[in-house]
MARNU-413102 format. One line per field, with one value per residue (C-alpha): x, y, z. Coordinates in pm, whole numbers. Layout:
<zatis>
x = (X | ...)
y = (Y | ...)
z = (Z | ...)
</zatis>
This chain:
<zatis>
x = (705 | 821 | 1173 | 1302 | 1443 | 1821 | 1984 | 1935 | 2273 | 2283 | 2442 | 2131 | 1893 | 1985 | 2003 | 1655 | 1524 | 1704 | 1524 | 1708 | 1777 | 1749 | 1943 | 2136 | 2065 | 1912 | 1660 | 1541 | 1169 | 1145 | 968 | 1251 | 1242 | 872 | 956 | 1205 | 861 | 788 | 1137 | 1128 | 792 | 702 | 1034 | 1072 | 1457 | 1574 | 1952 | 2149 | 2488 | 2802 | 3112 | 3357 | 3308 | 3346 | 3191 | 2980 | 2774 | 2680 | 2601 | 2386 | 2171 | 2130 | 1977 | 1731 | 1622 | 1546 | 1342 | 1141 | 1118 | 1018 | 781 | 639 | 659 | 580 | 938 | 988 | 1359 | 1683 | 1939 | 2283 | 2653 | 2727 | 2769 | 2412 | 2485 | 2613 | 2309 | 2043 | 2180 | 2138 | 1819 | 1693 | 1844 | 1650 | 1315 | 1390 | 1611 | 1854 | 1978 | 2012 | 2415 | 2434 | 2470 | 2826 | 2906 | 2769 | 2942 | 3294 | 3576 | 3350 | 3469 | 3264 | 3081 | 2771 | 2513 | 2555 | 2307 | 2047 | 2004 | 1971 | 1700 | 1480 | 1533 | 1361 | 1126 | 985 | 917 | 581 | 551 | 257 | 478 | 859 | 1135 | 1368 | 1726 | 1910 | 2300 | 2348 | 2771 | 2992 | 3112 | 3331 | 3324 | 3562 | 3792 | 3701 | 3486 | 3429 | 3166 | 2920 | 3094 | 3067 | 2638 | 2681 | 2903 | 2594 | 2366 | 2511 | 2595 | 2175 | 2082 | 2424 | 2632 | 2867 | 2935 | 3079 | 3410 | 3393 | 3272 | 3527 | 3841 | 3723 | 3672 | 4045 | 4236 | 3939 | 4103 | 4467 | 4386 | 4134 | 4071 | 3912 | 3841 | 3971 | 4255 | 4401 | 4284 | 4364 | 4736 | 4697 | 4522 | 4795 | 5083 | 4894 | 5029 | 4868 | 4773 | 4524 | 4372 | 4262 | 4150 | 3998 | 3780 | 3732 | 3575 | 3356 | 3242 | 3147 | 2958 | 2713 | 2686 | 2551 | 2342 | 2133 | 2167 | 2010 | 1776 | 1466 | 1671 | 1796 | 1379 | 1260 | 1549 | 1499 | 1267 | 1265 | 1424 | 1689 | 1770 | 1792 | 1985 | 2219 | 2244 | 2296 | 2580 | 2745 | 2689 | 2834 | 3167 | 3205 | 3187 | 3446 | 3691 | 3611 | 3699 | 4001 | 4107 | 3972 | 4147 | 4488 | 4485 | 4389 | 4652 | 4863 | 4781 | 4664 | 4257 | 3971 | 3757 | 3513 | 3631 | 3573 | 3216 | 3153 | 3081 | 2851 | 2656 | 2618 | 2522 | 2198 | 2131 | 2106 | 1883 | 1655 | 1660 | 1542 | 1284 | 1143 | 1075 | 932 | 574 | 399 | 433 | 758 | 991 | 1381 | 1607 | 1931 | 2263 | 2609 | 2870 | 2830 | 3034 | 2808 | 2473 | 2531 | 2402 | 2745 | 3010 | 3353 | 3598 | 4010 | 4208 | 3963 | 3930 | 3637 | 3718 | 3334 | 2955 | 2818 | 2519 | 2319 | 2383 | 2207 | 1940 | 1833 | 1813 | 1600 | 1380 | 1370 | 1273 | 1168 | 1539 | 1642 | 2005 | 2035 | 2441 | 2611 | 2889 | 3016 | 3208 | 3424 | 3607 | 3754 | 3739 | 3879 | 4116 | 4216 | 4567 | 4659 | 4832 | 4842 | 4906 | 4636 | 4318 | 4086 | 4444 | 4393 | 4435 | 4194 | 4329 | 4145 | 4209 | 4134 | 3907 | 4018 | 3814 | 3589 | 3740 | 3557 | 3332 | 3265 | 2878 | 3070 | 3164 | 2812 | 2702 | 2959 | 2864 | 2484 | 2584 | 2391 | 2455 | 2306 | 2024 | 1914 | 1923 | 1697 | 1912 | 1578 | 1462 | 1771 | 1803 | 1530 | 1517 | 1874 | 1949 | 2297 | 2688 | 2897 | 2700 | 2900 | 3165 | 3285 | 3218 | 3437 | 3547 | 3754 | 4017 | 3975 | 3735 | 3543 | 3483 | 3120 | 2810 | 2700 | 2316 | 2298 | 2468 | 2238 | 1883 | 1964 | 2280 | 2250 | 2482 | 2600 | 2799 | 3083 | 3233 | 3406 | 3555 | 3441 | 3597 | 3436 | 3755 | 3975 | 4356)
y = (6091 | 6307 | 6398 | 6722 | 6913 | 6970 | 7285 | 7480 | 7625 | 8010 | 7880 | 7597 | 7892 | 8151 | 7895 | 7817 | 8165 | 8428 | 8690 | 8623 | 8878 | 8839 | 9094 | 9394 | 9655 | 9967 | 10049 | 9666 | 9545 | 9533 | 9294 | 9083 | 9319 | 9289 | 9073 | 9363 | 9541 | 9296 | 9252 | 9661 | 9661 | 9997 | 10112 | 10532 | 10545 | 10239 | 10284 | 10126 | 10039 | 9942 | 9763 | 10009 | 10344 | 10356 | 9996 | 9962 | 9685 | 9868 | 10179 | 10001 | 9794 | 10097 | 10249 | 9966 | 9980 | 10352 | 10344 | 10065 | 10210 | 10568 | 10408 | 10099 | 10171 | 10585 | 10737 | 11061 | 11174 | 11055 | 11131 | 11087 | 11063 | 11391 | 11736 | 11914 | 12200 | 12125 | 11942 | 12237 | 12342 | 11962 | 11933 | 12265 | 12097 | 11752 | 11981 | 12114 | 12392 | 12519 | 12322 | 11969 | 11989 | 12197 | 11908 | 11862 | 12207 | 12116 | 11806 | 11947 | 11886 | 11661 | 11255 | 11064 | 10830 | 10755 | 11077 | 11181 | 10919 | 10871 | 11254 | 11256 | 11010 | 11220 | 11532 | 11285 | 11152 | 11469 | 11601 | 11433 | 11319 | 11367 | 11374 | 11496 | 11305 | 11601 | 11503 | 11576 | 11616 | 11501 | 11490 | 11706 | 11992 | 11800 | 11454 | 11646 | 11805 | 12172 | 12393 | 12670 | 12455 | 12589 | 12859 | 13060 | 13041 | 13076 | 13458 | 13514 | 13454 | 13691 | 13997 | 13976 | 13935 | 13981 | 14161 | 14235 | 13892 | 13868 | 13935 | 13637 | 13442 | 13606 | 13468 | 13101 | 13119 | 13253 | 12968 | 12715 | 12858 | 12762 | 12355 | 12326 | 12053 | 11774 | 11562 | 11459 | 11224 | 11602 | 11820 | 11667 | 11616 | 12010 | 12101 | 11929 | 12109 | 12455 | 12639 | 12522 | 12856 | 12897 | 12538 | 12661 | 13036 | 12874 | 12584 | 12873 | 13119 | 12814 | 12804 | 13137 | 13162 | 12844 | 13004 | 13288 | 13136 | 12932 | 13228 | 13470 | 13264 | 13482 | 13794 | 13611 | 13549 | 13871 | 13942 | 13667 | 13337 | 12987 | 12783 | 13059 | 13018 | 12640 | 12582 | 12834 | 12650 | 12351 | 12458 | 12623 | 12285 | 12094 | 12298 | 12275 | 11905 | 11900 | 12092 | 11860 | 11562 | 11676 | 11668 | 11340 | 11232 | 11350 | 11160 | 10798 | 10823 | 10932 | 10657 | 10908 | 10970 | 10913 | 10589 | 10663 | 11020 | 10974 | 10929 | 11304 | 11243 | 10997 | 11112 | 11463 | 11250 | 11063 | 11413 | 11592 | 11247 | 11343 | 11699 | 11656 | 11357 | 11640 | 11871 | 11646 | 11546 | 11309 | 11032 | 11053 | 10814 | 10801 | 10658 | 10695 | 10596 | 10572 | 10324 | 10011 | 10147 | 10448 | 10268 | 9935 | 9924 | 9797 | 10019 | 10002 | 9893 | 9793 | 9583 | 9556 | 9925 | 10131 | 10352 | 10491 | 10479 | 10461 | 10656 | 10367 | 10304 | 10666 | 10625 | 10276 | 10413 | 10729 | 10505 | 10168 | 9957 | 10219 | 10212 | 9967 | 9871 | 9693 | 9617 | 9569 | 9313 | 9082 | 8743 | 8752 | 9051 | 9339 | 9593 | 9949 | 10031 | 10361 | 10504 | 10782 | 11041 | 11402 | 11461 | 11343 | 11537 | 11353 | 11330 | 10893 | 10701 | 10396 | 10083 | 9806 | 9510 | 9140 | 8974 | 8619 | 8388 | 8482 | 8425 | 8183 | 8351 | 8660 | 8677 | 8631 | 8302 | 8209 | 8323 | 8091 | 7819 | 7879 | 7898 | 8203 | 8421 | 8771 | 8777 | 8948 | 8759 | 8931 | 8888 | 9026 | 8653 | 8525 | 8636 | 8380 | 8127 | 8016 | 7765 | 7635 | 7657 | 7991 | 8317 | 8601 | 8808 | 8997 | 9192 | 9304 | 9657 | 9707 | 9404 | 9386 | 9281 | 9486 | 9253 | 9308 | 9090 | 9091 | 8977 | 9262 | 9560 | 9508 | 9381 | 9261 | 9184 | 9195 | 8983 | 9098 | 8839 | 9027 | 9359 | 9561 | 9928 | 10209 | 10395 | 10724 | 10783 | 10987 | 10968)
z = (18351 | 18022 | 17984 | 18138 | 17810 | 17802 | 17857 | 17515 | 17354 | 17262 | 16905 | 16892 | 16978 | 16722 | 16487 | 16558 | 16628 | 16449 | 16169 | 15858 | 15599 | 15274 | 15142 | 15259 | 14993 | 15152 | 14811 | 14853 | 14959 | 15329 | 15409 | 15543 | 15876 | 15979 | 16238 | 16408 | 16425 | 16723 | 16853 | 16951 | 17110 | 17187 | 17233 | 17163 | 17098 | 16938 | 16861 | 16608 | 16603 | 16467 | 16556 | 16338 | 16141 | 15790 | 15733 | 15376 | 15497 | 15805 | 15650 | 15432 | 15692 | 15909 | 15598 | 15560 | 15923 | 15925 | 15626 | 15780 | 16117 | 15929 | 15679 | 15865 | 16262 | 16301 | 16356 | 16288 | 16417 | 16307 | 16574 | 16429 | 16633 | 16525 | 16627 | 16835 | 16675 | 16337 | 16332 | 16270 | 15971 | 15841 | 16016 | 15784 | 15421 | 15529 | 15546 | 15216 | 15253 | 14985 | 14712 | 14714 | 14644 | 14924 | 15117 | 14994 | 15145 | 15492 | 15531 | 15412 | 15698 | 15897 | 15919 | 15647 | 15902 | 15684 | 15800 | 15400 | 15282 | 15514 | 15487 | 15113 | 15156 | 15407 | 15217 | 14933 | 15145 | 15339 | 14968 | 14977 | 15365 | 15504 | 15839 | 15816 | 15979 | 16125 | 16184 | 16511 | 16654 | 16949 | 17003 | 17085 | 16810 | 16578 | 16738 | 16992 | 16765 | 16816 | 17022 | 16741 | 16605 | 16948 | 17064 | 16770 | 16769 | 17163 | 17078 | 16806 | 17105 | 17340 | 17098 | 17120 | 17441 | 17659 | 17527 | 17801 | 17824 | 17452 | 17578 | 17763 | 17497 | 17266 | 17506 | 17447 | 17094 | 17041 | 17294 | 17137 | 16797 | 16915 | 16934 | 16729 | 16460 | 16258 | 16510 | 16885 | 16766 | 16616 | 16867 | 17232 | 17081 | 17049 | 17346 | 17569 | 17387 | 17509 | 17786 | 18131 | 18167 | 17825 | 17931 | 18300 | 18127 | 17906 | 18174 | 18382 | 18093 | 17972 | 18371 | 18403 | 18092 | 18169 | 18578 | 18374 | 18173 | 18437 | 18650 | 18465 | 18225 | 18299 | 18166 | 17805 | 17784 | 17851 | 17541 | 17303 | 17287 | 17453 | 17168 | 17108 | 17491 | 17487 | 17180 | 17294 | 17649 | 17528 | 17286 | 17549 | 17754 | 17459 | 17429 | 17851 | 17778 | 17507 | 17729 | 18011 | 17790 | 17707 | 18047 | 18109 | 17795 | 17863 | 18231 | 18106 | 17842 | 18145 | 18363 | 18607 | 18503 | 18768 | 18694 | 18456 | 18353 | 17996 | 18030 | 17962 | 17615 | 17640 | 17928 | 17670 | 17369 | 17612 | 17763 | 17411 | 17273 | 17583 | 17521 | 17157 | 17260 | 17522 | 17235 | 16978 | 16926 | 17232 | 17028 | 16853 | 16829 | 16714 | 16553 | 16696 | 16516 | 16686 | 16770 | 16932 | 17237 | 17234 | 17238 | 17441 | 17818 | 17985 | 18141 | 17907 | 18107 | 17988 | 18229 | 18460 | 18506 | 18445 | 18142 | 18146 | 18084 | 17712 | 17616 | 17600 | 17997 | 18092 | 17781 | 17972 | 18298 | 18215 | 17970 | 18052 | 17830 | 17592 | 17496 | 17277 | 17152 | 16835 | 16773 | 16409 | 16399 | 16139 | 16133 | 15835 | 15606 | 15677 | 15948 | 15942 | 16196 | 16272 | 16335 | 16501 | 16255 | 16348 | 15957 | 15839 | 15748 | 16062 | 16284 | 16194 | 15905 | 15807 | 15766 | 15624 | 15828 | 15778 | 16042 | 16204 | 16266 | 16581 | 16961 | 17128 | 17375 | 17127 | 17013 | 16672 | 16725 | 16815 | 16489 | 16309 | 16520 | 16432 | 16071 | 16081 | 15731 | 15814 | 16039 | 16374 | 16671 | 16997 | 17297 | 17567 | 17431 | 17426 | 17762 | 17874 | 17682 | 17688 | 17979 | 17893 | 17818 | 17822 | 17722 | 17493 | 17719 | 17440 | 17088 | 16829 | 16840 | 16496 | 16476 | 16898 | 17105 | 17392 | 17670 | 17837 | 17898 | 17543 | 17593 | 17917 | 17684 | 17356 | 17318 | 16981 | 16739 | 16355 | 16209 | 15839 | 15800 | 15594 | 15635 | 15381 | 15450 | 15251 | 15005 | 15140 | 15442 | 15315 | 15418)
</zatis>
């Protein structure tokens, strides 16, 4: 009678079935990352990652894998952790708009996480596509740092088709005025220093105006178009977010937030990646960039307490298995870990931090046990095939580690082996 086999390892099975990469360079040859083509199936949103901002070698991978999931697989969207409705004007210089330095102009004020580049090369490559690539916000207005950023558009939109509401609108742009800045780590600082009386006008001003909105939709048509209407809803919807989260923000650092409260964000960022997939072509499919913590399946949760749900938890549920999460991590360099400084230009400064070696447990550690340089493991195989020993419970998050079911909260990990921090963060 043969042999039962042995339990198989998940370090013996990358080593014997991970994608290797041959390079890193985003202007490289690509054929390297035919096999992902498999990997991702049919997926329609397949989301990629990464375990810090402001990382070179992640930048440049993600770069790689959108022009081979734009030129080899069909897809025709980049959707981009940034703001919805900062996003049109990018959106309209990637289709050829303006001047190409424009771009400069655009970005000025916003945190440098790595949208620069990837839009340069669509703006090239839509020169002579037969079939664009648009590009998409789907975040908050200024990662959470201000609520000008939709507001003001949502004041446009009612001097045309409301105008007795502008007033309204008017109130909430001057207390969103009051706090507002480059990014959350300067703004919620702000917003909890404003009297208790401007926060609740300015929650209940926000209501009033989105009651209105659904309330009366039929009117705004018979004044103005469909796409007017629902960008103009859904900026509203992203600044009532943004107010929510500072609220939710302000009672976890208190020790006194509901479970889950943060998850406002997140749930926005998987609602406005639905909203966009809803109004593309039948057969569209996107690339979606964000943080690991964004895009993975698995609640986050601290101390054994739920801190909240990551895009990529509502994204799966709506889409099944036509989501798919591909996470960046690294095993050795540095990492860039950000400190909270209201002084500084983003309200954090970036420091470049040396990696240890990986904790045992971590899908990092896995990879140095594999002796796997970079490569791309897929964890829905993974999933299957491996029988034995301890499976990942955590994944770097900067110079920490998140602690979550790793092969449950991604359906594949690229391993770049070494991390460097940018240059492009400034302090």
């Amino acid at each position: 009678m043969p042999e039962s086999p042995g339990p198989t390892m998940l370090a013996d099975w990358i080593r014997d079935h991970a994608i290797p990469l041959k390079h890193l360079d985003s202007d490289d040859p690509l054929d390297d990352l035919e096999p992902l083509r498999e990997v991702i199936g049919a997926a329609r949103v397949v989301a990629i990652g990464e375990n810090s901002h402001f990382i070179t070698e992640f930048a440049r991978m993600r770069q790689r894998i959108l022009r081979f999931l734009v030129e080899r697989c069909g897809f025709t969207v980049l959707a981009f952790e940034y703001g919805f409705s900062e996003g049109f004007p990018l959106d309209a210089w990637a289709q050829g708009a303006g001047a190409d330095d424009e771009l400069a102009t655009h970005l000025a004020g916003t945190i440098p996480v790595g949208v620069g580049e990837p839009l340069r090369w669509i703006r090239r490559y839509n020169a002579t596509a037969a079939t664009p690539v648009r590009f998409a916000g789907i975040d908050i207005p200024a990662a959470g740092g201000s609520l000008l950023p939709a507001l003001g558009p949502v004041a446009d939109y009612l001097r045309e088709v409301d105008p007795g509401m502008l007033p309204e609108a008017e109130t909430a742009l001057r207390i969103a005025a009051s706090f507002a800045g480059a990014s959350a780590a300067s703004a919620a600082p702000a917003w909890t220093r404003l009297p208790a009386a401007d926060q609740d006008a300015l929650t209940a001003v926000l209501a009033r105006l989105l009651i209105r909105f659904r309330a009366v939709e039929s009117l705004y048509l018979s004044r103005g178009d469909q796409r007017g209407y629902d960008i103009a809803r859904r900026q509203l919807e992203a600044a009532v977010t943004a107010d929510y989260g500072f609220r939710a923000m302000a009672g976890l650092f208190a020790g006194t937030g509901l479970a889950g409260d943060t998850s406002a964000r997140d749930c926005f960022m998987a609602e406005s990646v639905l909203w966009h997939l809803q109004r593309c072509a039948p057969a569209a499919r996107i690339v979606l960039v964000a943080h690991n913590a964004h895009i993975q399946k698995e609640p986050v949760s601290f101390d054994g307490h739920l801190t909240g749900f990551p895009m990529g938890h509502y994204l799966h549920r709506v889409l099944g298995d036509g989501y798919f999460a591909l996470g960046l991590t690294s095993t050795e360099g540095h990492t860039a870990d950000m400190r909270p400084d209201e002084s500084a230009p983003f309200g954090f400064t970036v420091e470049p931090t040396p990696l240890h070696p990986p904790e045992r447990g971590s899908i990092e550690s896995s990879f140095t046990d594999a002796g796997l340089g970079p490569g791309i493991v897929d964890l829905r195989r993974a999933r299957h095939e491996v029988t034995g020993g301890p499976v990942p419970d955590r994944t770097r998050l900067q110079s920490a580690y998140l602690h979550i079911p790793v092969l449950d909260a991604f359906d594949a990990v690229l391993n770049t082996a070494t991390s460097t921090v940018s240059g492009d963060i400034r302090q």
